[in-house]
DRENLODO-686975 format. One line per 3 residues: number of its first residue (from 0); their letters; for each residue z, x, y of C-alpha. Coordinates in steps of 0.02 Angstrom, whole numbers. Layout:
REM DRENLODO-686975
NUM) A) Z X Y; ...;
//
This chain:
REM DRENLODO-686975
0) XXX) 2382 -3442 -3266; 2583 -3486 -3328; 2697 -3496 -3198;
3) XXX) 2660 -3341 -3068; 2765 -3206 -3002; 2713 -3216 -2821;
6) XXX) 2648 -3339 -2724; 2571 -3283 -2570; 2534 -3416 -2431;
9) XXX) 2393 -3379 -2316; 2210 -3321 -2377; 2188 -3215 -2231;
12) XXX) 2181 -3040 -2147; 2345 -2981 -2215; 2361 -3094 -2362;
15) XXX) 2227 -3069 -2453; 2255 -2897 -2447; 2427 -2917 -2493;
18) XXX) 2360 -3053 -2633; 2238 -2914 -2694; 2349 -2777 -2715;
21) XXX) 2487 -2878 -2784; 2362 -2922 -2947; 2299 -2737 -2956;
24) XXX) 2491 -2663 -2969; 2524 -2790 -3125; 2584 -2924 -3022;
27) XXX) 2522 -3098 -3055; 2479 -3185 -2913; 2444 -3389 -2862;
30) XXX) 2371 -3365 -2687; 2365 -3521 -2583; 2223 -3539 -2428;
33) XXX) 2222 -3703 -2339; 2068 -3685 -2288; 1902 -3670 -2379;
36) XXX) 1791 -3516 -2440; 1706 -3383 -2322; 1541 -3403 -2437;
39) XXX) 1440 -3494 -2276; 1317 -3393 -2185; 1418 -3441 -2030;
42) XXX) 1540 -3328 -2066; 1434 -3185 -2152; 1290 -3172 -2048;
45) XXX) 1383 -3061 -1895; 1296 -3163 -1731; 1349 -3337 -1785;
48) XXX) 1533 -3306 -1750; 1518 -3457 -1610; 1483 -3567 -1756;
51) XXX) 1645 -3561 -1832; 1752 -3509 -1685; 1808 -3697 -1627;
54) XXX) 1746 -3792 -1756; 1897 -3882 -1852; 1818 -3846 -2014;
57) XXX) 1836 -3679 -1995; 1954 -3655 -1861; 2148 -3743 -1848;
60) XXX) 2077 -3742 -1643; 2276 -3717 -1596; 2328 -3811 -1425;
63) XXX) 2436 -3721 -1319; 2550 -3774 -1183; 2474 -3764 -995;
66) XXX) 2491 -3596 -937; 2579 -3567 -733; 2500 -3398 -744;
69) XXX) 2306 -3443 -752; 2347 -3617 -654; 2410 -3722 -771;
72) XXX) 2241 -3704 -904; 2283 -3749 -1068; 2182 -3648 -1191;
75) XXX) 2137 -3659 -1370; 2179 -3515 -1469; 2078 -3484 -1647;
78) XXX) 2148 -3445 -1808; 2031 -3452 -1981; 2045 -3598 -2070;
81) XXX) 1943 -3519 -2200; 1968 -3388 -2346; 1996 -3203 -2258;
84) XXX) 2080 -3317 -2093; 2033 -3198 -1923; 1936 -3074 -2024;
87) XXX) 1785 -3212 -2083; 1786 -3279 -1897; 1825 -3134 -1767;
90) XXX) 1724 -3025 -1684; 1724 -2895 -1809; 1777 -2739 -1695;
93) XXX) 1863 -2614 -1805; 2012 -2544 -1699; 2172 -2458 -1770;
96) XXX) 2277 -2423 -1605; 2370 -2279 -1524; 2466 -2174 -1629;
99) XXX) 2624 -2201 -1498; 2590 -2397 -1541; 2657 -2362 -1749;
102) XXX) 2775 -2244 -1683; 2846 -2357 -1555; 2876 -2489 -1702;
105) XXX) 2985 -2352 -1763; 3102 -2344 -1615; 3115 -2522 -1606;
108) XXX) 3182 -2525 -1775; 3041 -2540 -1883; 3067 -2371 -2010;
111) XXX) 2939 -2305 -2110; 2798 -2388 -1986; 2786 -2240 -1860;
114) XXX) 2611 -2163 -1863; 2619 -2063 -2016; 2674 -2187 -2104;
117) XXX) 2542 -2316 -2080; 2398 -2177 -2092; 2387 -2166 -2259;
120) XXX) 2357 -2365 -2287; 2238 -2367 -2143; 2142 -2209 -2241;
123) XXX) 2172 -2327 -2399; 2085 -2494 -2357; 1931 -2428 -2269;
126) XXX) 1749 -2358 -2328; 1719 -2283 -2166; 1515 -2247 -2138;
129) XXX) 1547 -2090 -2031; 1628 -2033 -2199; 1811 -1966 -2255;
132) XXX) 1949 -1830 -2136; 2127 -1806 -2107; 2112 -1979 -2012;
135) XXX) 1983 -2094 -2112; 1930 -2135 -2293; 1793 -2194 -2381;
138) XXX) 1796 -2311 -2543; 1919 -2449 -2510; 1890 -2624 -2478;
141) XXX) 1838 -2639 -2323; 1681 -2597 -2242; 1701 -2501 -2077;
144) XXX) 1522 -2484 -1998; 1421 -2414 -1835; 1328 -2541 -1759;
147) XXX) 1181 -2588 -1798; 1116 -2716 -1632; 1103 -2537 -1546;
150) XXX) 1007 -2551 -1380; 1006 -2391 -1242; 1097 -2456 -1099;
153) XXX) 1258 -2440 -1246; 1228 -2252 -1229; 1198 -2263 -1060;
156) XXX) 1338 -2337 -1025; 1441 -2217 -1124; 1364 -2058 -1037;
159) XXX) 1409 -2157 -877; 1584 -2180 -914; 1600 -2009 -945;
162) XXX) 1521 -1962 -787; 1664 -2058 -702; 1778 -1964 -797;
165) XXX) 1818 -2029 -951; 1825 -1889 -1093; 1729 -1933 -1235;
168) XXX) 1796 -1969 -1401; 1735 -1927 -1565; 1802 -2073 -1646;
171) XXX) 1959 -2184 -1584; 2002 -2222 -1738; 2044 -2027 -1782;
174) XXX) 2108 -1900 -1696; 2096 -1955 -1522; 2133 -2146 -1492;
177) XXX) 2080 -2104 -1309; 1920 -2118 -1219; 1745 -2177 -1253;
180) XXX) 1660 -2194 -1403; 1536 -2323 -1493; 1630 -2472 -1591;
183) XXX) 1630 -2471 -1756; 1650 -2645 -1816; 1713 -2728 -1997;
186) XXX) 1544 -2727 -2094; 1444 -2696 -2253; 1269 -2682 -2237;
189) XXX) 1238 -2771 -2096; 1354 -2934 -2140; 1510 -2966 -2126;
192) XXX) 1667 -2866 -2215; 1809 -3010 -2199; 1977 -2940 -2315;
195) XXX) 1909 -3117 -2443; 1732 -3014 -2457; 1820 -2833 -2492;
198) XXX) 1984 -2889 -2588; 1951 -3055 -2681; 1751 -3084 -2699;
201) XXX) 1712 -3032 -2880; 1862 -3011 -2940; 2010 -3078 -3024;
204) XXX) 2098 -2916 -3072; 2107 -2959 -3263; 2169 -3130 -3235;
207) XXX) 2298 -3112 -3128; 2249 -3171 -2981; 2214 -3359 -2952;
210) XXX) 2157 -3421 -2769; 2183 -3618 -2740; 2086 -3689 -2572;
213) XXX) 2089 -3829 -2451; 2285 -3836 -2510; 2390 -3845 -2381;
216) XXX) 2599 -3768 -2418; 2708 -3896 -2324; 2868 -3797 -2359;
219) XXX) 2935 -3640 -2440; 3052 -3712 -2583; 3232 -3616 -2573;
222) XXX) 3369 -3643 -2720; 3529 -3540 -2718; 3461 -3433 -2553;
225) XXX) 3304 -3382 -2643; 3122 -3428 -2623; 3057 -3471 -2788;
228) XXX) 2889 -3590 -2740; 2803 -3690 -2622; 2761 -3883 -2592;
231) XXX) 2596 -3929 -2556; 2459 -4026 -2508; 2300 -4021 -2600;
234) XXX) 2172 -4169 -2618; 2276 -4307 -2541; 2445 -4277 -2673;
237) XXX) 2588 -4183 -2653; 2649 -4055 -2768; 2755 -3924 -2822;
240) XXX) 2715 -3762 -2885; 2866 -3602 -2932; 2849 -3425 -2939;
243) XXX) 2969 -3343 -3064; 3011 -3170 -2926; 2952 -3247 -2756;
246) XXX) 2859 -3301 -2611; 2759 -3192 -2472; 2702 -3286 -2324;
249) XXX) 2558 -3226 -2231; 2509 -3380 -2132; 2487 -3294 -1974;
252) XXX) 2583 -3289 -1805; 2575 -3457 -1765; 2577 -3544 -1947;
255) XXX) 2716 -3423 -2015; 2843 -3478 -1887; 2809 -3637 -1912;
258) XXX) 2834 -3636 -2120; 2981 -3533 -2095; 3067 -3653 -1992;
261) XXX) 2988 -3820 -2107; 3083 -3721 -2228; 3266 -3725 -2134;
264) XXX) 3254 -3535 -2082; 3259 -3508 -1889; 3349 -3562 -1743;
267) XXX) 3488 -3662 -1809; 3494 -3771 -1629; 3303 -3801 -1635;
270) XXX) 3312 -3842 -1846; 3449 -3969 -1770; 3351 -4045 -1645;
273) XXX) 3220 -4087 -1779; 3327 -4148 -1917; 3302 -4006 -2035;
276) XXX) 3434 -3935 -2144; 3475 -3759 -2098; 3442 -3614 -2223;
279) XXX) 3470 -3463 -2113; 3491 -3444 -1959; 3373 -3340 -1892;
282) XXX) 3362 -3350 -1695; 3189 -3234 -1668; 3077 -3362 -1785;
285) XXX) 2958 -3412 -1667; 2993 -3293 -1498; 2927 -3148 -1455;
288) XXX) 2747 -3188 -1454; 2628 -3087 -1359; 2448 -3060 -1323;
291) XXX) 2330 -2954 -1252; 2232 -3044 -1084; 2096 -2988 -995;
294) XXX) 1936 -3025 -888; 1762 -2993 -881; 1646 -2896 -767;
297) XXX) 1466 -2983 -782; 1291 -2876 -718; 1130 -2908 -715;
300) XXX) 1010 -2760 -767; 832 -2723 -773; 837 -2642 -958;
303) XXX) 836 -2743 -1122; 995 -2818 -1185; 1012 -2950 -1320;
306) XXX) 986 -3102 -1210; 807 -3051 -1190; 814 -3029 -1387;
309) XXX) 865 -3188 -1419; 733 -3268 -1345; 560 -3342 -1396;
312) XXX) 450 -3206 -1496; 572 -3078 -1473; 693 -3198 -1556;
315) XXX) 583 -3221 -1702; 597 -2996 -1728; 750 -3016 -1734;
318) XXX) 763 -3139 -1888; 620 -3034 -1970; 723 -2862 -1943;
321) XXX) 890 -2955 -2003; 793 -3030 -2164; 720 -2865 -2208;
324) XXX) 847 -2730 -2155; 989 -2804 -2106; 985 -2731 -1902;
327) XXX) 953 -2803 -1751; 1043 -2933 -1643; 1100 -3049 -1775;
330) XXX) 1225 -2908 -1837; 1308 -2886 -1680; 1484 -2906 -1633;
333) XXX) 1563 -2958 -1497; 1590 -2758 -1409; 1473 -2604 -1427;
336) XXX) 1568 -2460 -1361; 1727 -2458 -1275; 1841 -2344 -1190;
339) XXX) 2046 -2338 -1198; 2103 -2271 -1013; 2245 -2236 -926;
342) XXX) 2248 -2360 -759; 2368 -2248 -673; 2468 -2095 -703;
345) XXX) 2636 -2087 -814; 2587 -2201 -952; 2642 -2130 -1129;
348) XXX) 2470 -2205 -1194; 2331 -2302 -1124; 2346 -2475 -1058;
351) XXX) 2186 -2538 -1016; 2049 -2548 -1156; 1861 -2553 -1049;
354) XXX) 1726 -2651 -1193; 1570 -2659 -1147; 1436 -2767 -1236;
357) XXX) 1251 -2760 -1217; 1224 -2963 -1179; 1331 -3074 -1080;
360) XXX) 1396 -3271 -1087; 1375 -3407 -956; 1473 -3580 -1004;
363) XXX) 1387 -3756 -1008; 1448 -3888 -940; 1576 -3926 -1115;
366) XXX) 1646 -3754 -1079; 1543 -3684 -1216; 1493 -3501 -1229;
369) XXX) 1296 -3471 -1225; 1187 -3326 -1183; 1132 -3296 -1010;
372) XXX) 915 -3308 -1008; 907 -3133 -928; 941 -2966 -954;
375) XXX) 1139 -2954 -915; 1293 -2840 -979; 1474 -2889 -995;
378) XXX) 1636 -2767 -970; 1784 -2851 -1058; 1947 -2777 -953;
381) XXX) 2095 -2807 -1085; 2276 -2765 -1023; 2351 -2667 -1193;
384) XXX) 2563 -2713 -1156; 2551 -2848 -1041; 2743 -2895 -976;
387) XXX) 2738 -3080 -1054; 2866 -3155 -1220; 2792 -3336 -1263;
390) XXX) 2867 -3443 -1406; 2832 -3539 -1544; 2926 -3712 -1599;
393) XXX) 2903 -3867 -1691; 2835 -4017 -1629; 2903 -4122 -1755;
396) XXX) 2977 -4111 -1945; 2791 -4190 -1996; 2738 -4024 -2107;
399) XXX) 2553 -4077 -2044; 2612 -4067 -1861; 2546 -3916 -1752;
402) XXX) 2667 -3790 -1664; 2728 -3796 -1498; 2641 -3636 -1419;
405) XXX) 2708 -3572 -1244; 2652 -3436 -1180; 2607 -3343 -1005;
408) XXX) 2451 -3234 -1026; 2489 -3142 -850; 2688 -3113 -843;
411) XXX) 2726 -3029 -701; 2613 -2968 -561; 2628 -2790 -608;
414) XXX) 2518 -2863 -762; 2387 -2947 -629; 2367 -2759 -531;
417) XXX) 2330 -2666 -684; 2196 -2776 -744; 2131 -2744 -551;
420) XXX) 2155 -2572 -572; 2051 -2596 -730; 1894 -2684 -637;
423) XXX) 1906 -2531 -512; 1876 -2435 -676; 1725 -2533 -743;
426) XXX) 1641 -2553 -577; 1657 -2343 -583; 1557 -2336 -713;
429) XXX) 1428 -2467 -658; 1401 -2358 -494; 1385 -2198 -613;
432) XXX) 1237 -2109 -673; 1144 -2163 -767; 1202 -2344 -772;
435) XXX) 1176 -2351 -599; 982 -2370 -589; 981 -2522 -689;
438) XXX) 1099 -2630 -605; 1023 -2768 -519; 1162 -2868 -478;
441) XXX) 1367 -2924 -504; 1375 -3094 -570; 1571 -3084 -590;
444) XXX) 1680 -3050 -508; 1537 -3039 -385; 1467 -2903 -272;
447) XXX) 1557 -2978 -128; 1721 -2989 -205; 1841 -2813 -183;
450) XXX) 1981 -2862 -59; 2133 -2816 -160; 2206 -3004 -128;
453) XXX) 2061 -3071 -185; 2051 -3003 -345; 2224 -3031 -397;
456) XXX) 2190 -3204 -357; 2022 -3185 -470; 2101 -3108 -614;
459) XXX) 2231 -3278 -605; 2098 -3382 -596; 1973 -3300 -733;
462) XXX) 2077 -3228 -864; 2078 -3248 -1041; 2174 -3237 -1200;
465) XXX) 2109 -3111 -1309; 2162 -3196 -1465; 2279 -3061 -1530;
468) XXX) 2438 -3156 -1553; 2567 -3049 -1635; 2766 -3040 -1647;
471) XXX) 2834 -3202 -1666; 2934 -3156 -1847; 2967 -2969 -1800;
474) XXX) 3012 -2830 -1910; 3180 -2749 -1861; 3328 -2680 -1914;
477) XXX) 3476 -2790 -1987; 3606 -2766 -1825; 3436 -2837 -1732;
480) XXX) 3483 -3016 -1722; 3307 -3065 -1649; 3214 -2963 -1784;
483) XXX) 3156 -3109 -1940; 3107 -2957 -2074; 3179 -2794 -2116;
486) XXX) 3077 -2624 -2149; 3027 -2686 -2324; 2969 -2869 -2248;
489) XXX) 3095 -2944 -2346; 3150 -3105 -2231; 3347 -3074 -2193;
492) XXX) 3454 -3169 -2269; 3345 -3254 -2415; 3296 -3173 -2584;
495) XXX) 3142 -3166 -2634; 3043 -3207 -2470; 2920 -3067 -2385;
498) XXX) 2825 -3120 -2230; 2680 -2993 -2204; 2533 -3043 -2048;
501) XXX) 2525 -3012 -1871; 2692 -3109 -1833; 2793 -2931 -1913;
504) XXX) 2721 -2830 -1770; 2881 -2789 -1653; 2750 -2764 -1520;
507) XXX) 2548 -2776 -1482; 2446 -2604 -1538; 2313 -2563 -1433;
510) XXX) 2161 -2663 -1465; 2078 -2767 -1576; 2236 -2818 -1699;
513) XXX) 2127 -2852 -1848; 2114 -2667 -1941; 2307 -2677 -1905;
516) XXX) 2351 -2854 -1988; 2255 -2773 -2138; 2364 -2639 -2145;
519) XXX) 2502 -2727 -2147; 2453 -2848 -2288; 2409 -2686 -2392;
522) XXX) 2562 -2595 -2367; 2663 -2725 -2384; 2608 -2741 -2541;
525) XXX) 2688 -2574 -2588; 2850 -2642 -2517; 2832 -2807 -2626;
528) XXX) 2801 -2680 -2784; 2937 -2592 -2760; 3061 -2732 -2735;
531) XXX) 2998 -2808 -2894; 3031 -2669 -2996; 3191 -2619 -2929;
534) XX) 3242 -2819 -2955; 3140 -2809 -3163;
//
């Protein structure tokens, strides 16, 4: 390929989307993944997600900042170092959000991203297997599937949360994003649907799409107040490569913030501090991050789950079932069913989203995840809006340097009581027909554990990141002067530079983010297109 017309930075969730539809509207496209390719069974095969997750060859393994909220912890936040970034490493649940979520982004300045707006791109990049309505589509490029590790304490559990009350759903993703329903999760025949596998793999859209890994962008190059390449890093030399109409970054929340501000656009004060010439001044690069947290409730049951499938013969089913029809437990992700609840009255959507899974983790003594040996379940409680702004900054000028992450998971302790009005809600269902009969015991928070002190003091002490880090380059309107994009993703300020990933959202969706940072990649592209051909 001669010199392209867009480069797009970041391989992943939204960018090779974005990459992909770029090169099928005409547009000829250089995209550039520092990592390397999804083609490892670590990624495809569904169950080895712990493989990659943490492991630096697959992973950048982010450090962030000790946290006051969960007692100082410092955790390690994921983000794919690999061809299709989150979607070839997450946990594969296929979640779009509330429609008050898109239509929220709307009111906070976001225009044309309210509900109806996104729906048709949501419709547009799926091949849903419960087939095509006024909400869903079949034959786009990613797989949307039912689950196929199904065991029967999944639909007990869902016939128990609607005995406590919770209306049943037909499908969250469709009419009603409220209630219980099965997961449906990001797959194709059993293995894994990452946006590399349905927009790149097999393609090259008549030569217009090029894909260079393991090359690392070091800076966005900016002449005159335009973007017009990149410099990179890419067996051990340093290079420069130009785009002839622009430059779409889609590194993700933490990387993009980072690049922008390598580049000279962000907060003039901090581009100061580290000696970098200012391009723009653009004070929101790098705040407003925010992510879901949440905590687990752990039982032990007396049915079969997939720790006793993991295990000696049982284990050796499995691989035969997986080898020959792609089922079983090595397709599973990391929720079967799930429920999206109001915690309390006078919410305009729900704010606590219940997942249950039919297996449960213990940690060894490295703090690594591995099944429990007996028959256990696992209730992820996630807090959907939790209170809490964290930001991003540089450590250094050194373009190989990591961020500066700072964030507090639990904000405020309004945050802590709804995530205890959220156990409440999965214990409810534990003591409800016909879950009831099969549990044995409460492994966390434990049996003995329901004094309202001392479960605020659990949830600081035993929650988690959920890995959904969105905001920190936030779409907004021009008088905004913390928004980073406008409507169209165009950066303000500089010609010719888009940013389109999770760090655009001007505020967390309900859920898994993953469906949503697709979306965003594809429409985008449609904003990219248009600008181009307003601009021939």
């Amino acid at each position: 390929m001669d010199t392209p017309d867009i480069i797009v930075i970041g391989g992943g969730s939204a960018g090779a989307a974005m990459a992909g539809r770029l090169a099928e509207g005409g547009t000829r496209v250089l995209l550039v993944e520092a990592g390397r390719s999804d083609k490892t069974l670590k990624s495809r095969v569904p169950a080895l997600t712990s493989s990659v997750v943490q492991n630096p060859d697959y992973d950048w393994c982010y450090k962030v900042e000790p946290d006051p909220s969960l007692g100082g912890r410092a955790d390690v936040w994921p983000a794919g170092k690999l061809l299709g970034g989150g979607s070839s490493l997450n946990g594969m649940m296929f979640i779009r959000g509330h429609k008050w979520d898109y239509d929220h982004w709307a009111d906070l300045g976001a225009a044309g991203w309210d509900y109806q707006s996104v729906l048709p791109y949501f419709r547009r990049l799926e091949d849903n297997e419960r087939g095509p309505d006024a909400w869903r589509g079949t034959g786009g490029p990613i797989g949307v599937s039912e689950v196929r590790a199904r065991y029967a304490i999944t639909d007990d559990w869902i016939a128990a949360a609607e005995a406590a009350g919770i209306p049943r759903s037909d499908d969250l993703n469709g009419k009603s994003a409220e209630g219980v329903d099965y997961v449906q999760v990001s797959q194709r025949g059993g293995l894994r649907c990452s946006t590399a596998r349905g927009y790149l793999e097999g393609r090259d859209y008549d030569g217009r799409l090029k894909v260079e890994l393991e090359c690392q962008v070091l800076r966005i190059l900016i002449e005159e107040g335009r973007a017009c390449g990149v410099v990179v890093r890419q067996g051990g030399e340093e290079r420069t490569w130009r785009s002839t109409r622009g430059v779409v970054l889609s590194a993700g929340s933490m990387n993009t913030p980072r690049l922008l501000m390598l580049s000279g656009i962000g907060p003039a004060e901090h581009l100061q501090d580290m000696g970098i010439p200012l391009v723009r001044d653009l004070p929101g690069v790098g705040r407003n991050l925010q992510d879901h947290v949440g905590t687990h409730l752990v039982n032990t049951v007396s049915g079969t789950t997939l720790n006793t499938d993991a295990q000696g013969l049982r284990g050796a089913l499995q691989l035969l079932k997986f080898a020959a029809l792609r089922t079983g437990a090595l397709t599973t992700g990391i929720g079967h069913a799930q429920a999206f609840v109001h915690g309390r009255p006078g919410l305009p959507a729900p704010n606590l989203q219940i997942s249950f899974a039919a297996f449960a983790f213990d940690f060894d003594e490295q703090g690594r995840l591995m099944l429990r040996k007996d028959a256990a379940v696992s209730t992820l409680i996630g807090l959907m809006r939790p209170s809490a702004r964290g930001r991003i900054t540089l450590r250094s000028a050194d373009p190989l340097a990591p961020p500066v992450i700072a964030h507090q998971q639990l904000g405020s302790e309004d945050d802590i009581e709804q995530i205890v009005e959220g156990i409440a809600i999965a214990r409810k269902i534990m003591e409800a027909a016909p879950m009831a009969a099969q549990i044995t015991g409460e492994v966390r928070p434990g049996a003995g554990l329901d004094a309202p002190e001392a479960l605020r003091e659990y949830v600081k002490l035993a929650s988690i990141p959920l890995y959904h880090p969105v905001g920190t380059a936030k779409m907004g309107a021009a008088e905004d002067l913390m928004a980073v994009v406008d409507p169209d993703l165009a950066v303000h300020g500089v010609e010719g530079l888009w940013v389109a990933d999770a760090s655009i959202f001007p505020s967390l969706p309900a859920g898994n983010t993953n469906a949503t940072a697709i979306m965003v990649g594809d429409k985008g592209s449609d904003h990219v297109l248009k600008a181009l051909r307003a601009n021939r």
